[in-house]
C-alpha positions as CSV (number, residue, x, y, z in Angstrom):
1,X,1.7,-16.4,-87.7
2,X,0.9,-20.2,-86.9
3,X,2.1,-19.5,-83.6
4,X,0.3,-16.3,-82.6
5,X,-3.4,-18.0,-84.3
6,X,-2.7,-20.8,-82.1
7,X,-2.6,-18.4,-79.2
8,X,-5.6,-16.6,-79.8
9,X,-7.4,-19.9,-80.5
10,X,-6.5,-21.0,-77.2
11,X,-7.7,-17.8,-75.5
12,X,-11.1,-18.1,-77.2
13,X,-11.2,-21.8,-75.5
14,X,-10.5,-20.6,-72.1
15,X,-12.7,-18.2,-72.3
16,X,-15.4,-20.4,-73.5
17,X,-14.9,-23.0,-70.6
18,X,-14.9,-20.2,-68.2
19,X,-18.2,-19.2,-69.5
20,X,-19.6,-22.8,-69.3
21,X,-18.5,-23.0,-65.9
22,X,-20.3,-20.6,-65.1
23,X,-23.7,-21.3,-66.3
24,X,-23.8,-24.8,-67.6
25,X,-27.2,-25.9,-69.2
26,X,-28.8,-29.0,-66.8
27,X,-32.1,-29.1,-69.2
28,X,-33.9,-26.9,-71.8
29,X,-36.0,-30.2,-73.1
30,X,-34.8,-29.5,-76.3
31,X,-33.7,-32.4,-79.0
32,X,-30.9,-33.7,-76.9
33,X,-31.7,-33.0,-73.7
34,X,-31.7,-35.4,-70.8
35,X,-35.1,-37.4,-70.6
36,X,-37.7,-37.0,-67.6
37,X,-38.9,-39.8,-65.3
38,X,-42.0,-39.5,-63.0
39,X,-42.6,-40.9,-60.0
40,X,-45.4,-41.5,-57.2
41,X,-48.4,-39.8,-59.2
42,X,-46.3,-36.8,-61.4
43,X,-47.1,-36.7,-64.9
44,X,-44.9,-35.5,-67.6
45,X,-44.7,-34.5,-71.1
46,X,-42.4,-32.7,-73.5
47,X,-44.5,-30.1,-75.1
48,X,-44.2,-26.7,-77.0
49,X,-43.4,-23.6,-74.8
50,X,-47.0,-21.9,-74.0
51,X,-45.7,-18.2,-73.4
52,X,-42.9,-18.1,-76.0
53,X,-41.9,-14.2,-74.8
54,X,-40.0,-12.7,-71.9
55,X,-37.6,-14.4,-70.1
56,X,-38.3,-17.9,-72.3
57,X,-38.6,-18.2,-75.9
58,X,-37.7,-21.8,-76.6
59,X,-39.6,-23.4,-78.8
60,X,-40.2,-26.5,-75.9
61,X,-40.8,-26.8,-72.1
62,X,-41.4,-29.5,-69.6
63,X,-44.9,-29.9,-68.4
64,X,-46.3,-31.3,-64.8
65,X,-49.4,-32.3,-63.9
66,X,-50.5,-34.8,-60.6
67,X,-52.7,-37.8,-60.7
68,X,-53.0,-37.9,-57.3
69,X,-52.8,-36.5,-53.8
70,X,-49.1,-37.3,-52.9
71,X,-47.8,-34.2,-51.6
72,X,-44.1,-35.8,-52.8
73,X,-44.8,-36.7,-56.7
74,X,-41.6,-36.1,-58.1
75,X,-40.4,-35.6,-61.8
76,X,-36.6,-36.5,-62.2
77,X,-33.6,-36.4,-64.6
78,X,-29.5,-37.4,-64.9
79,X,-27.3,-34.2,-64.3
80,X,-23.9,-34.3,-63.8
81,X,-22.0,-31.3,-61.6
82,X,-20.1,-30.6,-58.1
83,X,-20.6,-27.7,-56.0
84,X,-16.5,-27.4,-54.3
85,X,-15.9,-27.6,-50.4
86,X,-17.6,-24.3,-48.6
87,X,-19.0,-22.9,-51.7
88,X,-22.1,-22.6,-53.2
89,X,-24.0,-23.3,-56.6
90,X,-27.3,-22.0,-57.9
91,X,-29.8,-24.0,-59.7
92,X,-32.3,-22.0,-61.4
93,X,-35.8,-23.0,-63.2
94,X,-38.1,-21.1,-65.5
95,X,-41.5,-22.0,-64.2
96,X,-44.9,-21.3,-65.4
97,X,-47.7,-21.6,-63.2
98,X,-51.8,-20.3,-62.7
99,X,-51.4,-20.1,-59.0
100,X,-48.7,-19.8,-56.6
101,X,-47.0,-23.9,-56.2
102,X,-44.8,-25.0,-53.1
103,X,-42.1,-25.8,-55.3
104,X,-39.0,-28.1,-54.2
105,X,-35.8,-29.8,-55.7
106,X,-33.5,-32.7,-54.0
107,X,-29.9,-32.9,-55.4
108,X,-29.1,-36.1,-52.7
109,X,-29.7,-38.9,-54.6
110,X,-27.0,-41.4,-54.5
111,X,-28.2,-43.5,-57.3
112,X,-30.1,-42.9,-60.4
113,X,-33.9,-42.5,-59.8
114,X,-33.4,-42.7,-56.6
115,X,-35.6,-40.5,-54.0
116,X,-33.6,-38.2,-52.3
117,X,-34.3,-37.0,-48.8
118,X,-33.6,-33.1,-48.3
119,X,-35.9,-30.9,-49.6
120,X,-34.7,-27.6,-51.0
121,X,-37.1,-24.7,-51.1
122,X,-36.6,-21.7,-53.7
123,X,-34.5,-18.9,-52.5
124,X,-37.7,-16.3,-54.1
125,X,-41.3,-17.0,-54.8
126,X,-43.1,-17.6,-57.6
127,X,-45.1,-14.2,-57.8
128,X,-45.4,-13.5,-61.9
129,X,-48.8,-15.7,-62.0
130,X,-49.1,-17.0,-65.5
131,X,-45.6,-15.5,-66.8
132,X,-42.2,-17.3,-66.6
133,X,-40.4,-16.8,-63.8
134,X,-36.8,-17.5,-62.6
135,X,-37.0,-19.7,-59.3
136,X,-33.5,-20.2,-57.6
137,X,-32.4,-23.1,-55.5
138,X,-29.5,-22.8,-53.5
139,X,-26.7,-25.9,-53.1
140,X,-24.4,-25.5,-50.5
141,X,-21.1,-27.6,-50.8
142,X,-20.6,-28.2,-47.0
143,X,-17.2,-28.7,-45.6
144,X,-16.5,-32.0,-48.2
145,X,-18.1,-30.6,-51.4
146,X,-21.2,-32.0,-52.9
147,X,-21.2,-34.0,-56.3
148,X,-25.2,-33.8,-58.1
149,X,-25.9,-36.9,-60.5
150,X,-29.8,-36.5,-60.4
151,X,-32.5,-33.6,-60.5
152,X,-35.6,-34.5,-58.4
153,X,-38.0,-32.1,-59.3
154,X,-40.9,-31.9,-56.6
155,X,-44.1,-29.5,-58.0
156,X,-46.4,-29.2,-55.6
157,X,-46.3,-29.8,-52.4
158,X,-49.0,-27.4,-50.9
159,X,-47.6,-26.2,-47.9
160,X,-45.9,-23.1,-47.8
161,X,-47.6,-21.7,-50.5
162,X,-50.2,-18.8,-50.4
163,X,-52.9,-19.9,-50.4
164,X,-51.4,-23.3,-49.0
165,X,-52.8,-26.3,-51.6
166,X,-51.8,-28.4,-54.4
167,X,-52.3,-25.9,-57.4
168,X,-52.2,-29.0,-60.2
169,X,-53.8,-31.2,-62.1
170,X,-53.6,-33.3,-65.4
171,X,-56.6,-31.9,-67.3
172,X,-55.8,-27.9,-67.3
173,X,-53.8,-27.0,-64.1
174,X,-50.4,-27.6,-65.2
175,X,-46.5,-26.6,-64.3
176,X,-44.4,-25.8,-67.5
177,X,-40.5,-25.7,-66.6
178,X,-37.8,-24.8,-68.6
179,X,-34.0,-23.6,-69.0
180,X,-32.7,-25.2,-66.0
181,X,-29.0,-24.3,-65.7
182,X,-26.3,-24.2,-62.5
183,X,-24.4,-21.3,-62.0
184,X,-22.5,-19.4,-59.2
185,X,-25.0,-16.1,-59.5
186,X,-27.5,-16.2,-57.1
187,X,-29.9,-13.9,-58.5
188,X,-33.1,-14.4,-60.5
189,X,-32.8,-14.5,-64.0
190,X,-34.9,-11.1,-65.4
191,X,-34.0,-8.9,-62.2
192,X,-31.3,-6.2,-61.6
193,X,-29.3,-4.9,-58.9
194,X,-29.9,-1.8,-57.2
195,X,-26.7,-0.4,-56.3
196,X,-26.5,2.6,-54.1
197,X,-25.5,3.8,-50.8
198,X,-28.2,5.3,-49.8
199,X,-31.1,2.3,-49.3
200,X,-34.3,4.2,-47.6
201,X,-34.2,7.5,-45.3
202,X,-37.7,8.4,-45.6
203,X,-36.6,11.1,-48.1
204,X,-38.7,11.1,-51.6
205,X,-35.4,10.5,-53.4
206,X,-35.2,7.2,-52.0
207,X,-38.5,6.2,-51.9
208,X,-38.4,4.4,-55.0
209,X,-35.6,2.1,-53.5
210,X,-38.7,0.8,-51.2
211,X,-40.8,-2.1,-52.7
212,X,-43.2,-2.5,-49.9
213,X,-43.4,-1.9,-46.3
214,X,-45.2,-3.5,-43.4
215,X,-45.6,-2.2,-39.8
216,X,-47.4,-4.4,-37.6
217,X,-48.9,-0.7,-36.1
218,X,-52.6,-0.6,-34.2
219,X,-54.1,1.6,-32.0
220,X,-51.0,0.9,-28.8
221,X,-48.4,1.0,-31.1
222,X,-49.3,3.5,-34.1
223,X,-46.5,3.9,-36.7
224,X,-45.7,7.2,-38.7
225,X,-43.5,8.2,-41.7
226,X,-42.3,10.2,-42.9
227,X,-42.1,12.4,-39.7
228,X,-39.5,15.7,-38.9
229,X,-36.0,14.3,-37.7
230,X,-36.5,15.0,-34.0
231,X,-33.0,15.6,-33.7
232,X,-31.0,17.0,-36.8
233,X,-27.1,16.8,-35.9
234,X,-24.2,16.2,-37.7
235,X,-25.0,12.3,-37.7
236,X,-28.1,12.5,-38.9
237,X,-29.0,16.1,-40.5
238,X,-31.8,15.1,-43.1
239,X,-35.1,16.4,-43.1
240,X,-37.1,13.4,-41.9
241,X,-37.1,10.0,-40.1
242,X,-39.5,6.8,-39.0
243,X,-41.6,6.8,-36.0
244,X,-43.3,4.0,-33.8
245,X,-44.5,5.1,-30.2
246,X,-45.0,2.7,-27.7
247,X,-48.0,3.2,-25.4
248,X,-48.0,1.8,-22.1
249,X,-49.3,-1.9,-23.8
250,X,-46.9,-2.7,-26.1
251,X,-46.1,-5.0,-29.2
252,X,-42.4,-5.2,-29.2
253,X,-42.4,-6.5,-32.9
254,X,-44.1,-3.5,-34.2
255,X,-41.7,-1.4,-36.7
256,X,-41.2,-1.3,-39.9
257,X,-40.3,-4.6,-42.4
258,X,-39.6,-2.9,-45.9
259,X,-38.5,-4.7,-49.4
260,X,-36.5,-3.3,-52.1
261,X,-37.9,-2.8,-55.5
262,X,-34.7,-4.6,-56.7
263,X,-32.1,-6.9,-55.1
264,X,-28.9,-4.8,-53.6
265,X,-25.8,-6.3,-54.1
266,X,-23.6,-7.2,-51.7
267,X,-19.8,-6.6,-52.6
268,X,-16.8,-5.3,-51.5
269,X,-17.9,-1.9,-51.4
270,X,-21.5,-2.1,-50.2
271,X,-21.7,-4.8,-47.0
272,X,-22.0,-3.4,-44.1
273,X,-25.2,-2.2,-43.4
274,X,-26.1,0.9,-41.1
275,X,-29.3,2.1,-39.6
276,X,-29.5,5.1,-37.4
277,X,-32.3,4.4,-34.5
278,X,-33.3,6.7,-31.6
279,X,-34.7,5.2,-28.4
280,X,-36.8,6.4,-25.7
281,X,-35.5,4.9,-22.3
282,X,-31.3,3.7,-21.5
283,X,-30.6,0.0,-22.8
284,X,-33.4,-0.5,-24.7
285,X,-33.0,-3.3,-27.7
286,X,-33.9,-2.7,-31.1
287,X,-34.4,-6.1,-33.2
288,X,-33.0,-6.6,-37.0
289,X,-34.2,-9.0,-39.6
290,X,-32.5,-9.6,-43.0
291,X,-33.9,-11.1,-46.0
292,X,-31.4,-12.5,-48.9
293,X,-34.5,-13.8,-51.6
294,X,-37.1,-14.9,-49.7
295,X,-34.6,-16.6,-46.8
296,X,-34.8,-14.7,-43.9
297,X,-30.7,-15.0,-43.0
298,X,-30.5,-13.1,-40.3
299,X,-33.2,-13.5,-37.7
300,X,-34.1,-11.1,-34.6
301,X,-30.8,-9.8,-34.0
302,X,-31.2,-7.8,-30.7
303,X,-28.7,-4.7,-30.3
304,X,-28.9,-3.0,-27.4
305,X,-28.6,1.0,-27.7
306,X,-27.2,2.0,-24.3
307,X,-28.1,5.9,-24.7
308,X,-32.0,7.2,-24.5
309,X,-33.1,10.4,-27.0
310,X,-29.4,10.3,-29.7
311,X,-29.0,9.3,-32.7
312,X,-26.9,5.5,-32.4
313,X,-25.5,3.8,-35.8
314,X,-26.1,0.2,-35.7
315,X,-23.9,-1.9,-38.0
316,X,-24.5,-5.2,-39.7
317,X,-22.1,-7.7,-41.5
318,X,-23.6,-8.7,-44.6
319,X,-20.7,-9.7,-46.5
320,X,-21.6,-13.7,-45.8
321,X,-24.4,-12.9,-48.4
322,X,-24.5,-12.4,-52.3
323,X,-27.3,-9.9,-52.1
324,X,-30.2,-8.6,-49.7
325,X,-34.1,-8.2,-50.1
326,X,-35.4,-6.4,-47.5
327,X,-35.3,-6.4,-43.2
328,X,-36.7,-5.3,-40.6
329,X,-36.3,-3.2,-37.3
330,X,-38.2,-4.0,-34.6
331,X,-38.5,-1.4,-32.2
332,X,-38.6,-3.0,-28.9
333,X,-37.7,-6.6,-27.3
334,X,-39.3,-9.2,-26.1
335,X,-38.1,-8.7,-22.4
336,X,-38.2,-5.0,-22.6
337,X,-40.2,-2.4,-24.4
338,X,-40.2,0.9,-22.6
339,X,-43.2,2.9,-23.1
340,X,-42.2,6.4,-25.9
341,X,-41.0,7.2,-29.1
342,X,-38.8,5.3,-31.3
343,X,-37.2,6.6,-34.6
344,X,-35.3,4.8,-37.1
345,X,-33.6,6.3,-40.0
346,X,-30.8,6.6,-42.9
347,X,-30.4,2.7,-43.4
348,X,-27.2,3.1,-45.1
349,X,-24.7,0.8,-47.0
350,X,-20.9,0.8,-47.3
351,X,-17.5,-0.4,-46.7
352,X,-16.9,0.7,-43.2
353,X,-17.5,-1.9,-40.2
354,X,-17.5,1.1,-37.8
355,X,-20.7,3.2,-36.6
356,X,-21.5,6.9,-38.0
357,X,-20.4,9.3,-35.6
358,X,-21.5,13.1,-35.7
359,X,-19.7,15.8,-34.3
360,X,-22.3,18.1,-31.9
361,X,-22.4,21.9,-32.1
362,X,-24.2,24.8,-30.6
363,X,-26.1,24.1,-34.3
364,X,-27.8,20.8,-33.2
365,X,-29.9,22.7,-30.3
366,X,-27.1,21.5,-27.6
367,X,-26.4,25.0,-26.4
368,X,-24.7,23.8,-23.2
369,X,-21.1,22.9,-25.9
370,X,-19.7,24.3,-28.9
371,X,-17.6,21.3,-29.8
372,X,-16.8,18.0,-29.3
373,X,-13.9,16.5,-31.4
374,X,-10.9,14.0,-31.3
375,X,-6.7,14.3,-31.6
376,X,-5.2,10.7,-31.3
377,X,-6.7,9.1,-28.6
378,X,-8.1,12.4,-26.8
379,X,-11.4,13.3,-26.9
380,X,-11.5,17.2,-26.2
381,X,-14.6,19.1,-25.5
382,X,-14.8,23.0,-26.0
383,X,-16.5,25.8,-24.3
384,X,-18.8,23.5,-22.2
385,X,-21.0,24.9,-19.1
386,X,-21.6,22.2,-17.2
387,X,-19.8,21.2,-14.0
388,X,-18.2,17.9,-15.0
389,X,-18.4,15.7,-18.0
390,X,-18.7,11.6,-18.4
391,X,-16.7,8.9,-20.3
392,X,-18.6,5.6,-21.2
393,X,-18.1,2.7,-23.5
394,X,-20.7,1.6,-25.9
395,X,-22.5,-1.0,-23.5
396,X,-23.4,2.0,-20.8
397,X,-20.1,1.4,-18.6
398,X,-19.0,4.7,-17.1
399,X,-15.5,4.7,-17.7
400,X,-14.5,8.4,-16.2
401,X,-15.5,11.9,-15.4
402,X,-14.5,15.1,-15.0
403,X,-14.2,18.5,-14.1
404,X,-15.4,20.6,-17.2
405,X,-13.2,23.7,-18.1
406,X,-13.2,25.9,-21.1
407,X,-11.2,23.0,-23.0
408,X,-11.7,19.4,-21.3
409,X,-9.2,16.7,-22.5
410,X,-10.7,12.6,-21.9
411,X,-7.7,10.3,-22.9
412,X,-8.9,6.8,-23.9
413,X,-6.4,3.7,-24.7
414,X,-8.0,1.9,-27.3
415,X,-9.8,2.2,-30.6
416,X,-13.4,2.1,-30.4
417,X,-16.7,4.1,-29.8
418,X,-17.3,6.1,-26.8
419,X,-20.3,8.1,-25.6
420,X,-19.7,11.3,-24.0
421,X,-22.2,12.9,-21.5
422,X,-22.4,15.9,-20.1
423,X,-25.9,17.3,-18.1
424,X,-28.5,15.9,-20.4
425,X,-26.6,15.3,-23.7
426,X,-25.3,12.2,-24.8
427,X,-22.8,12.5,-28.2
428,X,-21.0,9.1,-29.7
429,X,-17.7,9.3,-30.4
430,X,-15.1,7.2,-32.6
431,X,-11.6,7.0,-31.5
432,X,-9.3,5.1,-34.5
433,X,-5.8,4.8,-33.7
């Protein structure tokens, strides 16, 4: 009995360290806590918690105020953690503010009270004006690992907020903070995941996915959804799609930037992320923005879609991130924008690296072929009426043609996506061997 109480005792430790290690408490300016020190104009005191509700309902907080203009007044305490080699740590803060702050932290310091030099911005904005609000502060470990002794906590800078401007004071503009731990989790506390598939295709299903959405349009370069699917296939055979046309001036950023209601998770099952998009002219680039928080991670990705007027699947890697915001897709390039429509739709998510493929029938409006489909590392098309058919790879390079018959066989020697052409139709193809 002594034995097996020994074991379970031991169990409950490990379990409690693993718990601690994940979310270990830096300051809730409790008794006990780790005292503040000011610097360069920040004023502090330890004072009751003025929303005691929500997300915070401590009995005490920290509170800021400035006595003077110094963009880099600075509150600061001991902390005592290390972030390994190639990983990252989060640092979140409960702040309360009565306007938006430029908000920063410095974990650098190589000495107590000393300054620090790198500024780290919050991962999300402060939005909830007058509530508390989980800010997060990422702390990457770099190739040697990083080992925090100090908090610098820097309030208010005034630039990158909205409006820009110090927001504080020290008679009744002031910054309360509060339940600042470190953790592994990247997301806010207060905020959920969505997790799903399906992210936005202009359905009303999904449109509650979709937080906000931004197109850049005017009078050149109007913007339109939902619109009809132009071209329902078996790639794409939903009911409606997104629409910008370019007129013969043209902004190539216009398109459509869109949030999420709620942070997606990105995991094993859900990190590659597909978007269908149509384009009006051969080899013209469409442009991808991600957001992971308020970090903009992956910044005017140009993809090149080799094939005018079909549906083409672009894929994106996201699993370098823990979660995404929002993106964009910018319909058009800066070198290029041919003048017609552009489409985008189904921005998907999964667990497959390679593009959607359809299979065309006499269905999709292609009456010219009945079939198109694959055997090994054939591509066989059925019952077509043109006079000969064409091979090419995904960048536009024509890799073979031929003769059409009732039953045409293409044989291809590696793995990959392929475009097959025949008169005016262009159909993708995925060949996995």
């Amino acid at each position: 009995m002594k034995t097996t109480t020994f074991y379970l005792i031991g169990a409950f430790l490990a379990l409690s360290t693993a718990l601690e290690a994940a979310d270990v408490v830096l300051n809730n300016f409790e008794s006990g806590s780790p005292a503040v020190t000011t610097k360069y104009g920040a004023s502090y005191t330890n004072d009751a918690n003025p929303l005691p509700a929500g997300l915070n309902t401590t009995a005490n907080s920290g509170k800021i105020g400035r006595t003077s203009t110094n963009w880099y007044e600075l509150s600061y305490f001991p902390a005592s953690f290390t972030v390994p080699a190639n990983a990252k740590r989060y640092v979140h803060i409960l702040v309360k503010y009565d306007a938006q702050p430029d908000i920063a932290i410095r974990v650098d310091a190589t000495t107590a009270g000393g300054d620090g030099n790198a500024d780290i911005r919050a991962m999300n904005g402060y939005s909830a004006i007058g509530q508390w609000q989980d800010i997060v502060f990422e702390i990457n470990g770099g190739a040697s690992g990083k080992t925090v002794i100090q908090i610098n906590f820097l309030a208010d800078l005034g630039f990158n907020n909205n409006p820009a401007g110090q927001v504080l004071n020290n008679s009744d503009k002031f910054a309360y903070i509060d339940e600042i731990i470190v953790n592994d989790n990247p997301l806010p506390r207060g905020t959920t995941y969505l997790t799903t598939n399906n992210l936005w295709d202009f359905e009303p299903a999904t449109a509650a996915n979709i937080g906000g959405v931004t197109t850049y349009a005017d009078t050149n370069n109007p913007v339109t959804y939902p619109i009809a699917n132009p071209l329902k296939n078996a790639l794409n055979p939903s009911n409606n799609s997104g629409l910008r046309v370019a007129a013969a001036t043209t902004n190539w950023w216009t398109g459509f930037e869109y949030s999420f209601a709620s942070p997606v998770k990105i995991d094993a099952a859900h990190k590659y992320l597909h978007t269908l998009v149509m384009v009006p002219a051969d080899g013209q680039k469409v442009v991808f923005d991600i957001k992971s928080g308020s970090t903009k991670v992956i910044n005017d990705m140009a993809v090149t879609v080799p094939v005018a007027n079909v549906w083409y699947d672009v894929v994106i890697d996201l699993s370098a991130y823990p979660f995404i915001s929002g993106g964009s897709v910018k319909c058009g390039h800066w070198d290029q924008t041919a003048a017609g429509n552009y489409y985008i739709d189904e921005i998907y998510l999964d667990d497959n690296a390679s593009p959607r493929v359809g299979v065309t029938t006499a269905a999709d409006g292609l009456q010219n072929a009945r079939m198109i489909f694959t055997q090994g590392n054939q591509i066989i098309i059925e019952s077509a009426t043109e006079s000969s058919v064409a091979l090419y790879d995904v960048t536009g390079k024509l890799l073979q043609t031929a003769p059409v018959s009732n039953r045409t066989v293409l044989t291809v020697s590696q793995p990959g996506i392929y475009l097959v052409r025949w008169g005016n139709h262009t159909t993708p193809v995925s060949i996995q061997l």
